[in-house]
C-alpha positions, 0 to 999 in steps of 0.5 A: 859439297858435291863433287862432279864426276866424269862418269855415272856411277851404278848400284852404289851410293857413289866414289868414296874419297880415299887418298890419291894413291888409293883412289875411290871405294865403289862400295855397295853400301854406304859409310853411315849403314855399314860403319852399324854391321857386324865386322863380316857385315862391313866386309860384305858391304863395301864389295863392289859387286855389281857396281857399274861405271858409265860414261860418254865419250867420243875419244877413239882409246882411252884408259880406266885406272882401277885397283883392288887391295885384296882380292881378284876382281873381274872387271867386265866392260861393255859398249852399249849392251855389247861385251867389248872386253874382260879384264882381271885386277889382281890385288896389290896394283893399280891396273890401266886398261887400255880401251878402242873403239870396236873397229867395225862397231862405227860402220853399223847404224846406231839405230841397229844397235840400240838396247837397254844401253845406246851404243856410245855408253861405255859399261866398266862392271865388276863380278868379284866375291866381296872385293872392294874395287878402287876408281883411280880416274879416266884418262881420254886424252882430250876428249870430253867425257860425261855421264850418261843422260838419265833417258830410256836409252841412256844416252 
């Protein structure tokens, strides 16, 4: 059965399901082609790496809860195609981060601020060096969230 999600995931086969206080392995490569690796392979496989989180809302702040079991994780997040902020997840806890809206990102013309990515995509990326990252949820206080359109603009 397929579950629906709140949010696109990229450059992996999708959330795998772990417990409630693990959250969901982002890997790169899913379960049936890892479990036949090597165990360095396995390793190497379940990195998130690349792995991306999109999604729509229009909630002012909201908060992305993330973890990381072993390794430091660099968590890049983006509005659109612009760098909005960089966090670390440090192994061993669960990290919320806590996001705004860019104050004067709404003054300029979406039309001015399309790219690859329409502006209102939020981007959460992870850089890490074979680190498997664990998604724990979203939280935007009301406010719907959904994810991007399959469109050019991805919206």
């Amino acid at each position: 059965m397929s579950r629906e999600y709140l949010a696109a995931f990229h450059n992996t086969p999708g959330p795998e399901e772990r417990d409630e206080s693990s959250g969901m392995l982002l890997p790169r490569v899913p379960e049936s082609i890892r479990s036949s690796l090597s165990p360095r392979g396995r390793f190497i496989a379940a990195s998130s790496t690349g792995v991306e989180i999109r999604f729509v809302t229009e909630a002012p702040g909201f908060r992305v809860t993330l973890s990381s079991l072993v390794g430091n994780v660099t968590v890049d997040v983006y509005q659109g195609g612009f760098k909005h902020s960089e966090h670390l997840l440090v192994p061993g806890s669960k990290r919320t981060l806590h996001l705004d809206q860019v104050g004067r990102f709404s003054e300029v013309p979406k039309e001015k601020l399309m790219g690859c990515f329409h502006p209102d995509v939020w981007r959460i990326v992870f850089s890490t060096h074979g680190e498997a990252v664990y998604f724990h949820g979203i939280d935007t206080f009301g406010y719907a969230c959904r994810p991007p359109s399959e469109s050019r603009a991805n919206y």
